[in-house]
VOROVO-569307 format. One line per 3 residues: number of its first residue (from 1); for each residue y, z, x of C-alpha. Coordinates in steps of 0.2 Angstrom, whole numbers, plus 5000, padded with zeros to 4 digits. Example, Ala and Ser with C-alpha at 12.3 -4.5 7.8 and 13.67 -1.06 7.14 Angstrom:
<pts>
1 = 4978/5039/5062 | 4995/5036/5068
</pts>
This chain:
<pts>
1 = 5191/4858/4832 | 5201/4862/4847 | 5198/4879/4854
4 = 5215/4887/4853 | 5216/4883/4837 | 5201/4891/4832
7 = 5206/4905/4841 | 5220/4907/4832 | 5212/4903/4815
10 = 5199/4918/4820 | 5214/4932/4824 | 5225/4926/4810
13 = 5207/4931/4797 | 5205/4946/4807 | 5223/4952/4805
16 = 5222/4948/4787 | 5203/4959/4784 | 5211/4972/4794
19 = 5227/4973/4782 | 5216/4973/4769 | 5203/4986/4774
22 = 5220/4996/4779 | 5226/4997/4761 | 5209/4999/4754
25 = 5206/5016/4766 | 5224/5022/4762 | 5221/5020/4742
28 = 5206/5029/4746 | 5194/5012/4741 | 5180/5009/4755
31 = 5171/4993/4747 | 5178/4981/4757 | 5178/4990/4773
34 = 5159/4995/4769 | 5156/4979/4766 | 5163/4973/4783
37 = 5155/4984/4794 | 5136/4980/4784 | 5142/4961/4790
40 = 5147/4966/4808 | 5131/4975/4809 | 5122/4961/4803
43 = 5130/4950/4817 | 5128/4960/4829 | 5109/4963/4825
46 = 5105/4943/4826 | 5114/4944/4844 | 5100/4957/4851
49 = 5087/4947/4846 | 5079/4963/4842 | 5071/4966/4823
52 = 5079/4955/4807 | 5092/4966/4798 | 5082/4962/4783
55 = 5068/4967/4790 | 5078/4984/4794 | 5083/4984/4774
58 = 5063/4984/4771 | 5057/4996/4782 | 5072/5009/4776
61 = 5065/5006/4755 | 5046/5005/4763 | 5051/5024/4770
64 = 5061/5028/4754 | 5048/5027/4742 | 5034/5033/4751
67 = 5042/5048/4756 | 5057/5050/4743 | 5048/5043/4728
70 = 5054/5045/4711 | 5071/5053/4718 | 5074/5037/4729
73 = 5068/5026/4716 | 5084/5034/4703 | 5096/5031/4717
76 = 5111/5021/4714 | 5119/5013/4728 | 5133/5010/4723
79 = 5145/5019/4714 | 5148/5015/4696 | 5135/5000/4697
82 = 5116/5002/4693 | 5111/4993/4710 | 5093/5002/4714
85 = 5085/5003/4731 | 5073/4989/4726 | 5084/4978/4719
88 = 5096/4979/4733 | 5084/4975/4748 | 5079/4960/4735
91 = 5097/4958/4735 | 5097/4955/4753 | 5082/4951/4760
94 = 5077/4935/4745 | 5093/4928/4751 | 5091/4927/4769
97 = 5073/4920/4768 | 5083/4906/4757 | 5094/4904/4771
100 = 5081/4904/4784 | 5070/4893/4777 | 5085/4882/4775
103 = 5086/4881/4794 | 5069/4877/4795 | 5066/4894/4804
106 = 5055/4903/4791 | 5044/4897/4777 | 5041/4907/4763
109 = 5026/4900/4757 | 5009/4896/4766 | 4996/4883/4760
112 = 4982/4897/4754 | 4975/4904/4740 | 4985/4919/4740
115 = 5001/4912/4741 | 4998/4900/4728 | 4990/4913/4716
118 = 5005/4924/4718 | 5019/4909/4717 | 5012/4902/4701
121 = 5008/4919/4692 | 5028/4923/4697 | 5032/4904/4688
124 = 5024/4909/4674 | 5035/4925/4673 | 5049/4919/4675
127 = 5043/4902/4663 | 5046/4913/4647 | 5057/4927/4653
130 = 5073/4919/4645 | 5065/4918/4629 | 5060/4937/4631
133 = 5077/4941/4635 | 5085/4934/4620 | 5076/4944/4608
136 = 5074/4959/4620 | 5089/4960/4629 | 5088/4971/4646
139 = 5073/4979/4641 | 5064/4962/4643 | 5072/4961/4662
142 = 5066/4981/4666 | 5050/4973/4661 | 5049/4959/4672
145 = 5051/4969/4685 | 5031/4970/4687 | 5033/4952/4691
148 = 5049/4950/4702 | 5043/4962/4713 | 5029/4951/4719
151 = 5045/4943/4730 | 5042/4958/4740 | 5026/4948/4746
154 = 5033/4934/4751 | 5048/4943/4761 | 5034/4953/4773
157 = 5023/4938/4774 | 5041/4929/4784 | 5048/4944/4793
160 = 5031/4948/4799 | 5031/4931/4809 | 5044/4937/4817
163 = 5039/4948/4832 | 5050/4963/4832 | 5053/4963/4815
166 = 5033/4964/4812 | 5032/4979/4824 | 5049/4989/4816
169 = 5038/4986/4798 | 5022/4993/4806 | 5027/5007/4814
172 = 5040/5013/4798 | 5025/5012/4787 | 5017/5022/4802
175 = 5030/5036/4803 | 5031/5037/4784 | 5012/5041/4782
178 = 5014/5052/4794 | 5027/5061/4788 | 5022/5061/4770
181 = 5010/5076/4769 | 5023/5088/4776 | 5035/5080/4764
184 = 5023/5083/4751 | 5020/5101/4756 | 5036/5106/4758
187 = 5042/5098/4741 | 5028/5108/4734 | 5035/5124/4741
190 = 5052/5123/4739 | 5055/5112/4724 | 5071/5120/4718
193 = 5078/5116/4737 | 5074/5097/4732 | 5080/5096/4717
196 = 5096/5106/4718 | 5102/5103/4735 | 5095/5090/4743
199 = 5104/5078/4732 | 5115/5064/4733 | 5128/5062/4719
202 = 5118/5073/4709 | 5100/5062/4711 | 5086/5072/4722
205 = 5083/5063/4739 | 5065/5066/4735 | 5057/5068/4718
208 = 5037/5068/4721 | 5026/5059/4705 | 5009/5070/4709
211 = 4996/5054/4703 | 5006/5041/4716 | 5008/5053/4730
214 = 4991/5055/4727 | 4988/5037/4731 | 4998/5037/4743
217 = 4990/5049/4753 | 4974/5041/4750 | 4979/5024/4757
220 = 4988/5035/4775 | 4969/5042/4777 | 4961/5025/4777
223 = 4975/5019/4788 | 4977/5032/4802 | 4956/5030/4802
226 = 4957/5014/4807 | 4970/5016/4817 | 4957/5028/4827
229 = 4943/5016/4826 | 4954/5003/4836 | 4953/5015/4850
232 = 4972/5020/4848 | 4967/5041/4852 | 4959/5055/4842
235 = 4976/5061/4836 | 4975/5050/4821 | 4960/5059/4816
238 = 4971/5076/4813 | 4980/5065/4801 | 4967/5056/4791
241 = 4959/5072/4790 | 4975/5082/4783 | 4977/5064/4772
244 = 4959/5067/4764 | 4961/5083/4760 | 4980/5085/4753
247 = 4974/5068/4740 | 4962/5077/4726 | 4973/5094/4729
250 = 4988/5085/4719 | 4989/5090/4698 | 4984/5071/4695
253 = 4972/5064/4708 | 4961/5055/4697 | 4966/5038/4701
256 = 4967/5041/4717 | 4949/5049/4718 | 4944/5031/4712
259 = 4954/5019/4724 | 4947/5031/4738 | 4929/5030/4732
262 = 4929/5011/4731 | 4936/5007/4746 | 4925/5019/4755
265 = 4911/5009/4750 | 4919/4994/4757 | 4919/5001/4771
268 = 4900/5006/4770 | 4897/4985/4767 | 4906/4982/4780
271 = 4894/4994/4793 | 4905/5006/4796 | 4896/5021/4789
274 = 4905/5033/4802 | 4918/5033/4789 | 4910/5042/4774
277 = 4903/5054/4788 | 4920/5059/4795 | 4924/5063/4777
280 = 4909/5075/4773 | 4913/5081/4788 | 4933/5088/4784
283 = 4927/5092/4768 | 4911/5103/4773 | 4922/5113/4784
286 = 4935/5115/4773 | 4925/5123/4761 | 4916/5133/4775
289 = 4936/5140/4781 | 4941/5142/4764 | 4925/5154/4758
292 = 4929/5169/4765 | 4946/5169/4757 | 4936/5167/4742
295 = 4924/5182/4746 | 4938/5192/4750 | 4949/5191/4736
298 = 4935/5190/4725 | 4939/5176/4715 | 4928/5168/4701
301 = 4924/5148/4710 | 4931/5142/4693 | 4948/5147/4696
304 = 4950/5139/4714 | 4958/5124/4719 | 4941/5117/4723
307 = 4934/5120/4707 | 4949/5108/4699 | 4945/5095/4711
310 = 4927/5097/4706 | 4933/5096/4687 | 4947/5084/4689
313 = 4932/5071/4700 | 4918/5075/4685 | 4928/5071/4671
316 = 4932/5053/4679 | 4916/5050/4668 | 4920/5057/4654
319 = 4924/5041/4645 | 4923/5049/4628 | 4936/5064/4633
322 = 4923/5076/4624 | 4920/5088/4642 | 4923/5105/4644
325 = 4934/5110/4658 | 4938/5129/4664 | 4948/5128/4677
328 = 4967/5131/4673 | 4975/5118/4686 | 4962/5106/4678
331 = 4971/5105/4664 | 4963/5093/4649 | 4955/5077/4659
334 = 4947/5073/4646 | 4960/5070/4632 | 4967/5062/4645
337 = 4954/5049/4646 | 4956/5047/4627 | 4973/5045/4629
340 = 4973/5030/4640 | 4958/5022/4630 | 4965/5023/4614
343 = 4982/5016/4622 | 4974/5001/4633 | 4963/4998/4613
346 = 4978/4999/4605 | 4988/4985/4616 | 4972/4974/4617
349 = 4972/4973/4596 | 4990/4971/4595 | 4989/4956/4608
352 = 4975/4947/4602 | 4982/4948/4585 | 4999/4944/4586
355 = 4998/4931/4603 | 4983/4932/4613 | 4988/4917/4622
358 = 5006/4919/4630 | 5007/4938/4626 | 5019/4949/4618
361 = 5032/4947/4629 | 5042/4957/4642 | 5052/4969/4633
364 = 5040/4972/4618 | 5035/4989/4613 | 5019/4991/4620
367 = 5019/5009/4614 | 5022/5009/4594 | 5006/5006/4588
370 = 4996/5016/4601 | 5009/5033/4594 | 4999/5029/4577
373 = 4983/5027/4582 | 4986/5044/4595 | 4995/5053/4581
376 = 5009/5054/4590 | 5019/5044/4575 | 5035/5060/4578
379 = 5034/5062/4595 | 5053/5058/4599 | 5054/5063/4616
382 = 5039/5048/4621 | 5047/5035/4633 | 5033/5028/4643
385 = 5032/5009/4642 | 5016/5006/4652 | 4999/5007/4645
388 = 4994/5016/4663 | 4984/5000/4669 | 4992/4984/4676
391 = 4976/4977/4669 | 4982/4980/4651 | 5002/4980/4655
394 = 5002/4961/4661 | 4989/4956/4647 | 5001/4965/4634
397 = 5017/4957/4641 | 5008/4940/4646 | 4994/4936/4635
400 = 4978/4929/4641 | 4986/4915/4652 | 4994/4929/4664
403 = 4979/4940/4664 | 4969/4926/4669 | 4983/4921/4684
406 = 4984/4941/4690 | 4964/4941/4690 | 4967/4924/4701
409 = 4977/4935/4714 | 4963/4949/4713 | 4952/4937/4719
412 = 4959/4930/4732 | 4964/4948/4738 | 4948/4953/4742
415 = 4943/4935/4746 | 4956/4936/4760 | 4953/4954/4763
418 = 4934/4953/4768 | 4936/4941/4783 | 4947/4958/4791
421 = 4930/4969/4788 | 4918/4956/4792 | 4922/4955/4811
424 = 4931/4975/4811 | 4948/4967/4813 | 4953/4988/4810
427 = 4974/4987/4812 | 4971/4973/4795 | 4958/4985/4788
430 = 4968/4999/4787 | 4982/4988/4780 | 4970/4980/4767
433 = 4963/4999/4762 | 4980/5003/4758 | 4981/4989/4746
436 = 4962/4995/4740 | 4967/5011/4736 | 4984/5007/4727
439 = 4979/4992/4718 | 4963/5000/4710 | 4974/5017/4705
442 = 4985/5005/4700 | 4971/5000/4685 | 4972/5018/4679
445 = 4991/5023/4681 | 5010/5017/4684 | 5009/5009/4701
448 = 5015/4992/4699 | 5026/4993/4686 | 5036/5004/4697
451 = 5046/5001/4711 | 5038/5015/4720 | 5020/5008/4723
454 = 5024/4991/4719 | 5035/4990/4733 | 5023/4997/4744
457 = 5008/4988/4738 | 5018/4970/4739 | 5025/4972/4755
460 = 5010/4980/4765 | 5001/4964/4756 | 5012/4953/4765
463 = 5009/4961/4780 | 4990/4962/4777 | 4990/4944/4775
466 = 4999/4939/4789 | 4989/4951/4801 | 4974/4939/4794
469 = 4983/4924/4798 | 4987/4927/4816 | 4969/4935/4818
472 = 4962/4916/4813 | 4975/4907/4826 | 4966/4907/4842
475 = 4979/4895/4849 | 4993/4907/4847 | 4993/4914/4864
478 = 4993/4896/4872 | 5006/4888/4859 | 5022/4883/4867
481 = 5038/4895/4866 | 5050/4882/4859 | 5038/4882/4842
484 = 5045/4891/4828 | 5032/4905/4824 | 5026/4896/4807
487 = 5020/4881/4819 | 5015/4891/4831 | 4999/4898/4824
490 = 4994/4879/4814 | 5001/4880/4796 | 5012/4871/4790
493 = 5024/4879/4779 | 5029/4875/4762 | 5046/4879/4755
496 = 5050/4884/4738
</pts>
């Protein structure tokens, strides 16, 4: 095309978007013009050669939800249209890897286990969603979100091979760890504040679930310790320690008592025993500094806070739910337990009765039967859709064939995690303990079947995974610059 003319082409579009954003601001209607600036952003973001803008899209949803939670979780995006922070950075980030890949200059899938585990468990999702969704309509699609969110995955696993874009998703999930226990504190004192105030369009900012901040908190501790054993500074102690401690002080810290617990014993496999006595450490002198408190406000040791921890990490046990628990914060553990056991029995019998096979089906009441066999038959005010274990949620929704394709992505989770702790690869260690810790509360509460952990868990597991990757590419410091970075550490990419 000759240059003038394309020149004039060029002003003759501008002159026309500016017209039109011109009319748009005077009728007081800024969708076009918000639009245009998110793209001249975008432009101007490739030209830097700095971080991706989707990588920027995933690292401000990464920071929402760990810190904002449930209240970011409800936000709408855009006025008038149910467009949620999740779905939005799916909204942009799915695309542009499509585009990339395109181009050859991203690959989306990699020829391992993992990747393969997670692509064909997805298939299958999306395999019988259609039918689902003609007998269940848009409850079948909420459903399916435990699924779609998996893409998350694949979108850190690409952005991550780009340098920059891998450092901006590190250090937000840095700053957000670090940030969350004074969130969490101060939401805790000033609660009123966050939910009256600190709104937008009448939503709260941040809205903290106790049993995921839990977790959440769980997974910062292992990652600032590792970030201490790779010699980066005694400053990230302060921090795992204040992470240890803020964990089991939550009203539900159950399942995050668990995830920490397990995942310190890998550790231990793994001959890092300095761990668990950093940890009896913090809590010794905790207890020492919080005694005379205790002495001097002569307080019964069953109504402190330490005493519910105490309660809430006994009645882990308490399969049967028949325990006797005195402290008030501790509320009933117990009934608790029976709660969840009677619900997971109840979905179990309902799928093998009806389809163990293929599942119920995304949409399906997973509830019904379980508020018979609970007596809870009136309770009208019951909205919870999620048996409180992925385990029991994707079996339910998926029959025996998805269960068996989940447990397949288990596997190779922790069959691609060990490599990281075998040769105290700390920066992945810290990583994969984050998954540890969520992914095993996730077997005891909501996790994955909300955007708020399931965001995180699938996104740092892309990261995880790429961190072992590049670990296992020796030739990547000698590889020619002119290599795109999928070739550059020896895979070969596979597109969708």
């Amino acid at each position: 095309m000759n240059p003038r003319l394309r020149y004039w082409l060029a002003g003759a579009l501008g002159l026309a978007l500016g017209v039109i954003v011109a009319f748009g601001i005077a009728e007081e209607s800024y969708l076009v013009a918000g639009l245009l600036a998110v793209v001249i952003a975008w432009l101007v973001a490739e030209w830097i050669h700095g971080p991706l803008p989707d990588a920027w899209a995933l690292a401000a949803v990464l920071v929402g939800y760990l810190l904002g939670n449930r209240g970011f979780a409800q936000l709408f995006l855009l006025p008038n249209f149910p467009l949620l922070p999740a779905e939005a950075a799916l909204l942009v980030c799915a695309p542009m890897l499509v585009l990339r890949m395109a181009f050859k200059q991203s690959a989306a899938l990699t020829r391992d286990g993992l990747n393969y585990a997670i692509f064909v468990w997805m298939l299958y999702g999306v395999a019988r969603l259609p039918l689902d969704f003609r007998y269940y309509g848009f409850n079948a699609l909420r459903d399916f979100a435990t699924v779609y969110y998996a893409s998350f995955f694949f979108i850190a696993q690409a952005l991550c091979r780009h340098e920059a874009s891998r450092v901006l998703l590190r250090r937000a999930l840095t700053v957000a760890f670090a940030l969350l226990p004074a969130v969490s504190l101060a939401f805790t004192l000033f609660p009123v504040f966050f939910l009256t105030v600190f709104t937008w369009n009448g939503v709260p900012l941040i809205y903290h679930k106790d049993d995921l901040i839990a977790t959440f908190l769980g997974g910062g501790f292992f990652y600032f310790w590792a970030q201490r054993e790779a010699g980066k500074g005694r400053g990230w102690l302060l921090l795992a320690a204040i992470c240890l401690l803020m964990s089991p002080s939550l009203n539900s810290p159950r399942a995050a008592m668990v995830g920490i617990a397990v995942v310190t014993l890998v550790w231990l496999l793994a001959r890092r025993p300095r761990l668990l006595a950093f940890q009896a450490g913090v809590i010794t002198l905790a207890l020492l500094a919080a005694a005379p408190v205790f002495l001097l406000r002569n307080r019964d040791l069953r109504e402190t806070k330490a005493y519910s921890i105490y309660e809430h990490a006994v009645s882990i046990f308490d399969f049967q739910g028949r325990g006797s628990y005195l402290n008030a914060e501790s509320g009933d553990p117990g009934d608790n337990n029976r709660f969840r056991l009677v619900w997971w029995r109840s979905v179990a019998l309902e799928t093998l009765e009806q389809s163990p096979v293929f599942g119920l089906g995304f949409g399906a009441d997973l509830a019904a039967r379980f508020l018979n066999d609970y007596e809870l038959a009136d309770a009208d005010d019951f909205a919870a859709r999620s048996p409180h274990s992925v385990i029991m949620t994707v079996f339910g929704r998926m029959g025996g064939v998805g269960l068996v394709l989940f447990l397949a992505i288990v596997v190779m989770v922790a069959r691609s995690a060990w490599p990281a702790f075998r040769r105290w690869d700390f920066p992945a260690m810290g990583l994969w303990s984050v998954i540890g810790v969520l992914g095993l509360s996730a077997c005891f509460g909501v996790v994955l079947e909300g955007p708020m952990g399931a965001v995180l868990f699938w996104t740092v597991l892309g990261m995880a995974h790429d961190a072992g990757r590049l670990k296992e590419a020796p030739a990547l410091a000698t590889a020619p610059a002119a290599l795109q970075p999928a070739e550059q550490v020896g895979e070969t990419p596979v597109p969708l």
